[in-house]
C-alpha positions as a LaTeX table, in Angstrom:
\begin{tabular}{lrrr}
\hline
Residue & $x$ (\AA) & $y$ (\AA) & $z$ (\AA) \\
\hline
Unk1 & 3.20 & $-83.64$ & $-5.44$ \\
Unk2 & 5.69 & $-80.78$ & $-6.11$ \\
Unk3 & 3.58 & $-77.80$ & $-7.80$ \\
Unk4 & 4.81 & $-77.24$ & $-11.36$ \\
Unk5 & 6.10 & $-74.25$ & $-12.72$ \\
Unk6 & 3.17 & $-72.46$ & $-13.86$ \\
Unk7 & 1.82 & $-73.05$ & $-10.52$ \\
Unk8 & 5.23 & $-71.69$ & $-8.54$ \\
Unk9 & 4.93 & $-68.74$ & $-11.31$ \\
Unk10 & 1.28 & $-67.85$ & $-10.37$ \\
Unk11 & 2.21 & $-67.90$ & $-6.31$ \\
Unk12 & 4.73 & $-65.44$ & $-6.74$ \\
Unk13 & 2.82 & $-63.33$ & $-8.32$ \\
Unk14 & 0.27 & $-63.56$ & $-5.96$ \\
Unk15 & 2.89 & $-62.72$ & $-2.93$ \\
Unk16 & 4.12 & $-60.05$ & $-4.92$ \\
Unk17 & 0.86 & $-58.76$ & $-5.25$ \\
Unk18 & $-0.47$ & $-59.08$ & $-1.66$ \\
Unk19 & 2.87 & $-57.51$ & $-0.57$ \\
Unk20 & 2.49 & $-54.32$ & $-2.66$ \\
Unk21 & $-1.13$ & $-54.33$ & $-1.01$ \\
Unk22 & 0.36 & $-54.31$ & 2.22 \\
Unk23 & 2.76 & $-51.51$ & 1.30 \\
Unk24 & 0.25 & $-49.08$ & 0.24 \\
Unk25 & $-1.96$ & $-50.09$ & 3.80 \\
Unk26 & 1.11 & $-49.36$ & 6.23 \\
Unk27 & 2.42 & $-46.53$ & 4.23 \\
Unk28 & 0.69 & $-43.52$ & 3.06 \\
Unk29 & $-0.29$ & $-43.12$ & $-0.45$ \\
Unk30 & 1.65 & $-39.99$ & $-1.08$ \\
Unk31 & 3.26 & $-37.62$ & 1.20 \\
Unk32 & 3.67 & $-33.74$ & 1.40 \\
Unk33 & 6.71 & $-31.71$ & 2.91 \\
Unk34 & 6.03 & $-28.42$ & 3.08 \\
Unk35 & 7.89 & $-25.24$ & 5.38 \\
Unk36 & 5.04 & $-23.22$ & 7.43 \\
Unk37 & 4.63 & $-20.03$ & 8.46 \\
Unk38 & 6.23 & $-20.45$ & 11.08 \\
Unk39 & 9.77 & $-21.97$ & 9.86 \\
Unk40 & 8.71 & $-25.80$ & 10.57 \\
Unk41 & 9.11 & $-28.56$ & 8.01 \\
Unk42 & 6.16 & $-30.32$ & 8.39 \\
Unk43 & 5.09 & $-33.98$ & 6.54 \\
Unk44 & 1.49 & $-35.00$ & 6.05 \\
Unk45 & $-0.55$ & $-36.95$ & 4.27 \\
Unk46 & $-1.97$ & $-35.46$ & 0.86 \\
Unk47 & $-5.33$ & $-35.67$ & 1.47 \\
Unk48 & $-6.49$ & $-35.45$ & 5.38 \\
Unk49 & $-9.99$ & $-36.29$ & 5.65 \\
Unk50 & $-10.03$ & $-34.83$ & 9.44 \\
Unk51 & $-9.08$ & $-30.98$ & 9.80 \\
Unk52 & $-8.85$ & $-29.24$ & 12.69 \\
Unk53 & $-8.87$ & $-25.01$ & 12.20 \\
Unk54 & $-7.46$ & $-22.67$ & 15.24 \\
Unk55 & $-8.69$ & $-19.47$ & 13.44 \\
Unk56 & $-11.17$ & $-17.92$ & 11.46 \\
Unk57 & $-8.83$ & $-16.81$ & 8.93 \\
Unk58 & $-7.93$ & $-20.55$ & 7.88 \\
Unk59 & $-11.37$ & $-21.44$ & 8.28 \\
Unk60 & $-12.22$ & $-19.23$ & 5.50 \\
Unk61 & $-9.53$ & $-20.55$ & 3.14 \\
Unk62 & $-10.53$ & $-23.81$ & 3.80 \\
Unk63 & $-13.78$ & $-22.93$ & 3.18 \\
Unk64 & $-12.92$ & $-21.19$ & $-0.01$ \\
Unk65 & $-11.41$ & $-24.51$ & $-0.99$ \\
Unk66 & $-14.51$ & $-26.24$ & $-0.77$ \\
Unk67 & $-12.92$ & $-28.28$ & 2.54 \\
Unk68 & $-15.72$ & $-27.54$ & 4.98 \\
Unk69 & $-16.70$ & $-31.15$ & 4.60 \\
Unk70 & $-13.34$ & $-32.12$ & 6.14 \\
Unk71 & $-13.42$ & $-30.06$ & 9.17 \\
Unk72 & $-14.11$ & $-31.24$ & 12.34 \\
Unk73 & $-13.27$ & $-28.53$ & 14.99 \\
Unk74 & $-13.06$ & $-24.85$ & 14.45 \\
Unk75 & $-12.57$ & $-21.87$ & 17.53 \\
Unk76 & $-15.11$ & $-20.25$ & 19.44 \\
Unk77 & $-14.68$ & $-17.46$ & 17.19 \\
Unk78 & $-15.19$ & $-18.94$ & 13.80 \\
Unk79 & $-18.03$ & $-17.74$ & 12.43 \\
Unk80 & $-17.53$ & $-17.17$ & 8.49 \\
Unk81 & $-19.03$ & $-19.04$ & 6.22 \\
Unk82 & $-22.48$ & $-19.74$ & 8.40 \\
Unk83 & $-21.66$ & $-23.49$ & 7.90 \\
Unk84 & $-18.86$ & $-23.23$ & 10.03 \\
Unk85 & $-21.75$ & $-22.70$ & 13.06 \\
Unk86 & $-22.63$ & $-26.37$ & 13.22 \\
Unk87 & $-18.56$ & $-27.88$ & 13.63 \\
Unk88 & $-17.07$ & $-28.47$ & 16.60 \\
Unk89 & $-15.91$ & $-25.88$ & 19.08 \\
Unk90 & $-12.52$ & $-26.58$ & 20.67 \\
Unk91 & $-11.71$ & $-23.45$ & 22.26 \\
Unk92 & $-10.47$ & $-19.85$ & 21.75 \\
Unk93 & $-7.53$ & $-18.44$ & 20.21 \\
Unk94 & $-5.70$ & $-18.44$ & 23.07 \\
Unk95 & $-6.93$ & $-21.14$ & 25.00 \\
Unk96 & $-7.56$ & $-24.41$ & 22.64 \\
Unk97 & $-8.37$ & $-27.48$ & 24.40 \\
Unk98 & $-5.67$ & $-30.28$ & 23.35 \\
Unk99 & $-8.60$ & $-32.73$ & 24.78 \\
Unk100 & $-11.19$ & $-31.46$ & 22.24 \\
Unk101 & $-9.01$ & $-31.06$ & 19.37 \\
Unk102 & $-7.70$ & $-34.88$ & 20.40 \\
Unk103 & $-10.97$ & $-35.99$ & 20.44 \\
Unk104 & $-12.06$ & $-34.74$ & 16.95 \\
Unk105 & $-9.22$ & $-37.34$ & 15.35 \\
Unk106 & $-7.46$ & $-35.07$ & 13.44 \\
Unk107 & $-5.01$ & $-35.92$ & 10.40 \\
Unk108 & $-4.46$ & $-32.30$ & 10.25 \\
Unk109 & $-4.53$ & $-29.20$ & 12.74 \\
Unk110 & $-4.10$ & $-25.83$ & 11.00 \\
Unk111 & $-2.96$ & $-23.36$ & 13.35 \\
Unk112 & $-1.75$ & $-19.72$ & 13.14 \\
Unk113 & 0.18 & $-17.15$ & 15.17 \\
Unk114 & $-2.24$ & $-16.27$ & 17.57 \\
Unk115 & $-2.39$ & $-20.08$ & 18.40 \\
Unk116 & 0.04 & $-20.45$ & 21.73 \\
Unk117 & 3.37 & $-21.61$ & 21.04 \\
Unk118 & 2.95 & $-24.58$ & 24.31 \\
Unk119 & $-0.57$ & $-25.47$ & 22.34 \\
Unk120 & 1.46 & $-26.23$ & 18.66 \\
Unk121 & 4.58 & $-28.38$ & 20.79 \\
Unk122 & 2.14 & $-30.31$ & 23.01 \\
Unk123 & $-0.57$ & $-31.24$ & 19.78 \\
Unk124 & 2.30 & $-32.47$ & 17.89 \\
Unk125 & 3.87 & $-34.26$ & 21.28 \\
Unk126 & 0.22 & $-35.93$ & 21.28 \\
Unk127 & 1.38 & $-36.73$ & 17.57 \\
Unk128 & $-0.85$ & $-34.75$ & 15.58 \\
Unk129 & 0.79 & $-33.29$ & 12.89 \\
Unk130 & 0.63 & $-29.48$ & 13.04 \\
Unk131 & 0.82 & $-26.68$ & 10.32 \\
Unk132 & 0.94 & $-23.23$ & 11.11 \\
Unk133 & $-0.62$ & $-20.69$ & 8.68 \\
Unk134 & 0.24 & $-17.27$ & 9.29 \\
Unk135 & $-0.24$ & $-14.99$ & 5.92 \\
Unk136 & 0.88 & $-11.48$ & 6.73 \\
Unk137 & $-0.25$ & $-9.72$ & 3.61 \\
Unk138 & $-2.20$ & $-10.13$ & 0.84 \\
Unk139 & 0.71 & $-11.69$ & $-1.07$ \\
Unk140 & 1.14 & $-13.83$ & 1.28 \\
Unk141 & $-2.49$ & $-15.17$ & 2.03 \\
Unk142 & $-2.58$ & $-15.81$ & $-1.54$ \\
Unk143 & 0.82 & $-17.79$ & $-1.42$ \\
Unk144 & $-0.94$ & $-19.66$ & 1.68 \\
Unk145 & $-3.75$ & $-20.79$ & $-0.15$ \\
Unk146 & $-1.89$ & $-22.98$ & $-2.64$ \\
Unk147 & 0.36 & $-24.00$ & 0.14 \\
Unk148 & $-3.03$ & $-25.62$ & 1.98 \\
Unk149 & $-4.09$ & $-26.50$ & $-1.76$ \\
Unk150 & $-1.52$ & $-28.55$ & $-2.01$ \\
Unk151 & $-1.67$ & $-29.88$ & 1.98 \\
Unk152 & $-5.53$ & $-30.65$ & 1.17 \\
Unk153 & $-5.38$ & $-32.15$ & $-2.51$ \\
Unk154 & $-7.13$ & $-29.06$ & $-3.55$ \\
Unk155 & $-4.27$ & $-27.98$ & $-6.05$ \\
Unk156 & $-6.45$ & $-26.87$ & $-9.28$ \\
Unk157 & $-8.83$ & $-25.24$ & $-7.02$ \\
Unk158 & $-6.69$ & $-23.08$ & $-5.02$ \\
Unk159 & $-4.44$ & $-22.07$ & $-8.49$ \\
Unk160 & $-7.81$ & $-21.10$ & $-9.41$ \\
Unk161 & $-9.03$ & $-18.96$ & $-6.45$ \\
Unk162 & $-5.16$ & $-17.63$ & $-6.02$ \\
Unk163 & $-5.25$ & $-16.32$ & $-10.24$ \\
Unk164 & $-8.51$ & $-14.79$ & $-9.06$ \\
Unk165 & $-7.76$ & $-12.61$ & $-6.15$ \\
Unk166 & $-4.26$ & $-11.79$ & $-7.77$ \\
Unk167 & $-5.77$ & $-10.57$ & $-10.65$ \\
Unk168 & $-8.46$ & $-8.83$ & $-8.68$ \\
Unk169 & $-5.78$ & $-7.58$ & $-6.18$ \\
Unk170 & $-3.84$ & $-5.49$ & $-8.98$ \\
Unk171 & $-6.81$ & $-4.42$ & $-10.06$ \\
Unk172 & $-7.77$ & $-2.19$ & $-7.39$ \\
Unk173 & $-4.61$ & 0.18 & $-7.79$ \\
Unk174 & $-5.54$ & 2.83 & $-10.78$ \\
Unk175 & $-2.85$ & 3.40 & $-14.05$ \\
Unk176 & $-1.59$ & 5.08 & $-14.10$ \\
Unk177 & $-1.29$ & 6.40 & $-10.41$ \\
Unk178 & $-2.92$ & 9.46 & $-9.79$ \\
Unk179 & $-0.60$ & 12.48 & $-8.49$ \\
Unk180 & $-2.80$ & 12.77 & $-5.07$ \\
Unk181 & $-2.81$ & 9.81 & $-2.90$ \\
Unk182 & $-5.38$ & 10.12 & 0.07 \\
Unk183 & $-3.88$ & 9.70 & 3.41 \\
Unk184 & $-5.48$ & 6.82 & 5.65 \\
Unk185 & $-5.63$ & 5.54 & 9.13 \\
Unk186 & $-6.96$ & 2.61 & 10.31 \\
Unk187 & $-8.54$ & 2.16 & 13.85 \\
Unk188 & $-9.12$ & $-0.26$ & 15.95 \\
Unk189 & $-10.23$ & 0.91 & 19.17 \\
Unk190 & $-10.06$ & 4.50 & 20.77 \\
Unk191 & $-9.72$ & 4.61 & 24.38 \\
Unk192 & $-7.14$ & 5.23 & 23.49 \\
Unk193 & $-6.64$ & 5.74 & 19.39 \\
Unk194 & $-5.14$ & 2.17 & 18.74 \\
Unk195 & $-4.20$ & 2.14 & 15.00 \\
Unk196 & $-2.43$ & 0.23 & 12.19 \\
Unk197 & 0.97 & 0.30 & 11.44 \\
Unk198 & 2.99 & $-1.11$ & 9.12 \\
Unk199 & 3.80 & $-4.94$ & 8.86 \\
Unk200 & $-0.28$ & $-4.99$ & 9.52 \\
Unk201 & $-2.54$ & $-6.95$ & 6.84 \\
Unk202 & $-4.70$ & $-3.32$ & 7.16 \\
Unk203 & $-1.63$ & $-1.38$ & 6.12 \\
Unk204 & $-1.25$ & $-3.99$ & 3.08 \\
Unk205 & $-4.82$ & $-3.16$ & 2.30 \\
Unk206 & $-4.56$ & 0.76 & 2.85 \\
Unk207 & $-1.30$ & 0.42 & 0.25 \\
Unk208 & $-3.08$ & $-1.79$ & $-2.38$ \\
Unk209 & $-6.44$ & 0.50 & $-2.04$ \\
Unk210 & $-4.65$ & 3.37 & $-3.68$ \\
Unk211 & $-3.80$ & 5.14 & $-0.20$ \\
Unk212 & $-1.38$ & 6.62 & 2.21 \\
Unk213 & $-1.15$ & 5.30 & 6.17 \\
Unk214 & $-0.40$ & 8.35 & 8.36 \\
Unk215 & 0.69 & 6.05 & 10.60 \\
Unk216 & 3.16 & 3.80 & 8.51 \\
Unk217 & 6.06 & 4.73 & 10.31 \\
Unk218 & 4.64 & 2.55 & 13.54 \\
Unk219 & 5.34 & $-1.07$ & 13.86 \\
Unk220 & 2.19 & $-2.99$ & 14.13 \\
Unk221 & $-0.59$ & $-2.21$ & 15.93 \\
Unk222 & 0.27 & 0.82 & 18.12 \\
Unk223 & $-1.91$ & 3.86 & 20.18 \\
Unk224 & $-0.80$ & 7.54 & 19.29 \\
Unk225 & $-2.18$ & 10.21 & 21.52 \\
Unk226 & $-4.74$ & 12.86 & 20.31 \\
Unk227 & $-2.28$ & 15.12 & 19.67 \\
Unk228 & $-0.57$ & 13.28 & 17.38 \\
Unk229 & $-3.58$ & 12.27 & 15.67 \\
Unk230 & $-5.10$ & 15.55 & 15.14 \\
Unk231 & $-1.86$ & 16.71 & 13.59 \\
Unk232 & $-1.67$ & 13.60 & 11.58 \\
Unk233 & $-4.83$ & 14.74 & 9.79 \\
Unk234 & $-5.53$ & 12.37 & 7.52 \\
Unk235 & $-7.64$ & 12.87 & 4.27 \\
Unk236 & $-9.93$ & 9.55 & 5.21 \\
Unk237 & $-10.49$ & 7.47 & 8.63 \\
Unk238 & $-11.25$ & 3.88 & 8.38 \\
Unk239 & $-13.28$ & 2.38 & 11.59 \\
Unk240 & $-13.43$ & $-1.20$ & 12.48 \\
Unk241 & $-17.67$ & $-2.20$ & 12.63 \\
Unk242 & $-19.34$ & $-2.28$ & 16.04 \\
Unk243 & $-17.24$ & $-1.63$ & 18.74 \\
Unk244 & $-13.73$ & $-2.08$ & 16.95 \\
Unk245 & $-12.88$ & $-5.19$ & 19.50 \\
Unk246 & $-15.78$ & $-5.81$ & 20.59 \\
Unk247 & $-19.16$ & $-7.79$ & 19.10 \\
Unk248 & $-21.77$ & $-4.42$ & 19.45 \\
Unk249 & $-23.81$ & $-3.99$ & 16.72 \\
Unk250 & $-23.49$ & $-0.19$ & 16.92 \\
Unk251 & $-20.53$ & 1.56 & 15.24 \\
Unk252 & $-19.27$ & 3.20 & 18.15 \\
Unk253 & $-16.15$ & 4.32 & 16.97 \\
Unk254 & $-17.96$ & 6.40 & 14.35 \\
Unk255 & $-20.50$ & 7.98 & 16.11 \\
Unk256 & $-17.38$ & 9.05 & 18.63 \\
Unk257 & $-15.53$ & 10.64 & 15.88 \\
Unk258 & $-18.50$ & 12.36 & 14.40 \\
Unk259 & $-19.55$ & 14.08 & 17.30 \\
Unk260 & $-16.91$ & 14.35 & 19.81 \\
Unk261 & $-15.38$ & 18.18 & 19.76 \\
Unk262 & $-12.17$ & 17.12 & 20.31 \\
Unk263 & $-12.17$ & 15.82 & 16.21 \\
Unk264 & $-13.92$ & 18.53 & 14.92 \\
Unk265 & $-10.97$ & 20.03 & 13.32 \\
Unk266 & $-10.24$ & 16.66 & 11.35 \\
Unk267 & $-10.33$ & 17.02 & 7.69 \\
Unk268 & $-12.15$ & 13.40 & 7.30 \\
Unk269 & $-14.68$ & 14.90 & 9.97 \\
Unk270 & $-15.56$ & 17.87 & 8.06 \\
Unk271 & $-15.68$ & 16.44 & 4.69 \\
Unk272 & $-17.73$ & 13.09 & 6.22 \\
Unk273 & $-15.08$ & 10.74 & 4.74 \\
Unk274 & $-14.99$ & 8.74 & 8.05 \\
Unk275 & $-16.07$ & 5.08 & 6.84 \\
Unk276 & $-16.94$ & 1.70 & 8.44 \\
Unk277 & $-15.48$ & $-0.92$ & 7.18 \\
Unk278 & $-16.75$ & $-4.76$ & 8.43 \\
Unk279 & $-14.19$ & $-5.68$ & 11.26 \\
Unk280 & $-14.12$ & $-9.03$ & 10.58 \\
Unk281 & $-13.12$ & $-8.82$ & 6.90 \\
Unk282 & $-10.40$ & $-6.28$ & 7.24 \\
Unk283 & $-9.16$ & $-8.32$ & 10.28 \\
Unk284 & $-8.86$ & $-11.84$ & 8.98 \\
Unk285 & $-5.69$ & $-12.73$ & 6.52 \\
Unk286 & $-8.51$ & $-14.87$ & 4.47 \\
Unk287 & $-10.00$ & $-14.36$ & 0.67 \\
Unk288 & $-12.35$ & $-11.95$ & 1.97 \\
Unk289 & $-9.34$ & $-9.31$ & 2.47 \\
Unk290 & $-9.31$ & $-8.26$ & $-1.17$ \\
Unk291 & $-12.77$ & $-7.69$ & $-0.43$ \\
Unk292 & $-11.66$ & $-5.27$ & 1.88 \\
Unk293 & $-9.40$ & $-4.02$ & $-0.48$ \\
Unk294 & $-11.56$ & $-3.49$ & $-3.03$ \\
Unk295 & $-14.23$ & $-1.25$ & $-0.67$ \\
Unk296 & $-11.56$ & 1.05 & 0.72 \\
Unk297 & $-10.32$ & 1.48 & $-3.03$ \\
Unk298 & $-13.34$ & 2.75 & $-4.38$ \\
Unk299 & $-13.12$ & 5.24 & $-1.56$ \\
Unk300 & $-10.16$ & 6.29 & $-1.59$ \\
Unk301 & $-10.56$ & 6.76 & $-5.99$ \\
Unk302 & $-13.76$ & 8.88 & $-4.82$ \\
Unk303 & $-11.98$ & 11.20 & $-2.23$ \\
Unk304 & $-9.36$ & 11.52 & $-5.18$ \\
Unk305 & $-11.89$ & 12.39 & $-7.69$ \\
Unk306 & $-13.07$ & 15.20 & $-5.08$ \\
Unk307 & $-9.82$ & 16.84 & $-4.55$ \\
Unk308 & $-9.01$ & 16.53 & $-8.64$ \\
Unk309 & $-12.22$ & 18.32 & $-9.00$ \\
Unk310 & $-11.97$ & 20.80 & $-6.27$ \\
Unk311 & $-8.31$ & 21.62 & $-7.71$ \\
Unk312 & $-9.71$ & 21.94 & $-11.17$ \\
Unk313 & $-12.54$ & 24.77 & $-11.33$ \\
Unk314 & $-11.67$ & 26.36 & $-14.40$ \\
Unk315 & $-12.55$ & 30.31 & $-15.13$ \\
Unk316 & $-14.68$ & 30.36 & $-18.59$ \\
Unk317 & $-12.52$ & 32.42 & $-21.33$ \\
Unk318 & $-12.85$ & 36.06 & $-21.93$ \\
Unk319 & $-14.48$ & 36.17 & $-18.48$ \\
Unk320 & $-13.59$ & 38.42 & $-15.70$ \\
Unk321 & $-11.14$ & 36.89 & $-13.20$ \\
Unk322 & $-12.00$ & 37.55 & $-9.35$ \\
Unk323 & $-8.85$ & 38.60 & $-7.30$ \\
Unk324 & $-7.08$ & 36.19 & $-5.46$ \\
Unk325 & $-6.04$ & 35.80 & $-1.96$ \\
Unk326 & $-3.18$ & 36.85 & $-2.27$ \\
Unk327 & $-3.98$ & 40.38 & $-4.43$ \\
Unk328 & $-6.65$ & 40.92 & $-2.04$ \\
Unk329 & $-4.45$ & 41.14 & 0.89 \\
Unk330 & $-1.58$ & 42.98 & $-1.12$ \\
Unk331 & $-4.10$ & 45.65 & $-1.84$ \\
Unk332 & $-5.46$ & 46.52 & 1.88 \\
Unk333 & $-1.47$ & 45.99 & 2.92 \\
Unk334 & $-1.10$ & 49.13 & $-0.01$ \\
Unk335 & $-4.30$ & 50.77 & 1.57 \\
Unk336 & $-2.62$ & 50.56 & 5.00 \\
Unk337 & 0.20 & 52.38 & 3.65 \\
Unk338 & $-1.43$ & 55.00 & 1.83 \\
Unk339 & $-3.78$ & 55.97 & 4.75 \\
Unk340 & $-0.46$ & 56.12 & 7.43 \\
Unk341 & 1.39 & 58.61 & 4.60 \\
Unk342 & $-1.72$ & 60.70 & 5.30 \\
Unk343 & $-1.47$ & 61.29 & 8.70 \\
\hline
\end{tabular}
């Protein structure tokens, strides 16, 4: 018996039905394009549920996103938020094992520019699909964090967080500007004086902190000798905690600076405006950086307060003005040239 046409009606939409099912099990659900950091055009799926991280920086945003649940290997060096302790280790920066990151079953590996060039090709020759997030400013970090919003599904959250740390960002700069800006150097290490440049995230957070780099007109990361560092002078020195590249608990740097003769003569010395600041935060291109921000501006708004003050000790009215300088030396120059008439 032939089926009838309610019957041949009710198949067809049951193979329509079942095929649509099918659809949405071969193909993903919804796809994201996106162009990283570094230039790649990169499709994933819209919400990986298995994320690799190959640096603390993008650990922290995806921590900030509320992604740690997601993650399944982070570096050796990955050690912000505590959580992160308990994931999977599959390497260093610079030496990621493709093995270990394989094994996790990643849907997405987050990598950035410290992670080798050979490491990104051969993961996505293993087909794991690859995005490299590289922020190199505060600006950008923040653009960064929607981009992985949107990667992760986590679109409201990271508008959120971004409106946050923009707003908090602008915040940190006074208005109007005052007419002093402090000048600043950031170091890293000093044997020999490694500092930051421009094109440095530090540098970024000098600028937005209300301050001057002295050493602005270096690219990157670059050692100056003593001499030019003592002429430099700079009104505050900023010192990476511990040993600067190293995991000591004692602030090395600082102690050096504040007791070694060869500084003395510093400005920042004399005045004690030679501050540690936490390496880690200043370091990594992560939320915590307007963190940063935020601690060197309130120092550099207090070293500006002391030099407004300094500048502006006022002589009460009707009071007797002490001789300046200047009048003091024009009078013994006078006195010289009396007492040589004499003779």
């Amino acid at each position: 018996m032939e089926p009838g046409p309610g019957t041949r009606k009710e198949c067809s939409m049951v193979l329509l039905v079942t095929a649509i099912a099918l659809a949405f099990c071969i193909l993903p659900v919804a796809a994201i394009t996106i162009t990283d950091d570094a230039g790649m055009t990169i499709t994933v799926n819209a919400t990986p549920s298995r994320i690799v991280s190959l640096s603390p920086s993008n650990t922290e945003i995806l921590a900030s996103l509320g992604l740690l649940d997601r993650v399944v290997g982070v570096t050796d060096v990955c050690d912000y938020p505590p959580e992160v302790k308990n994931k999977t280790r599959i390497g260093g920066y610079s030496a990621v094992s493709i093995e270990k990151v394989a094994a996790t079953r990643p849907d997405l590996v987050i990598a950035s520019d410290l992670t080798p060039k050979e490491t990104v090709a051969r993961l996505r020759e293993i087909g794991l699909p690859v995005v490299v997030v590289a922020p190199r400013n505060i600006d950008h970090m923040i653009r960064d964090i929607r981009m992985v919003g949107t990667l992760t599904g986590t679109e409201s959250r990271a508008e959120v967080l971004a409106t946050n740390l923009s707003h908090r960002i602008t915040a940190t700069l006074p208005s109007p500007l005052p007419e002093y800006l402090p000048t600043v150097v950031h170091i890293i290490w000093n044997k020999p004086l490694y500092v930051s440049g421009n094109n440095t995230i530090q540098n970024d957070v000098i600028v937005h902190a209300g301050g001057v780099n002295v050493f602005a007109d270096r690219s990157g990361w670059s050692t100056v000798s003593l001499e030019e560092f003592l002429l430099a002078n700079p009104d505050i020195i900023l010192v990476s905690s511990g040993g600067g590249m190293d995991s000591s608990k004692n602030d090395l740097i600082r102690k050096e600076f504040m007791t070694r003769p060869q500084y003395a003569s510093l400005s920042a010395v004399k005045n004690s405006h030679v501050y540690v600041v936490n390496a880690d935060i200043i370091s990594r291109a992560g939320p915590r950086i307007v963190d940063a921000a935020e601690d060197i501006a309130r120092i550099t708004h207090a070293v500006e307060e002391e030099r407004a003050a300094s500048r502006a000790v006022t002589i009460p009215t009707g009071a007797t003005k002490t001789p300046g300088f200047t009048a003091i030396i024009a009078a013994l120059g006078l006195l010289a040239i009396v007492a040589r008439g004499r003779k």
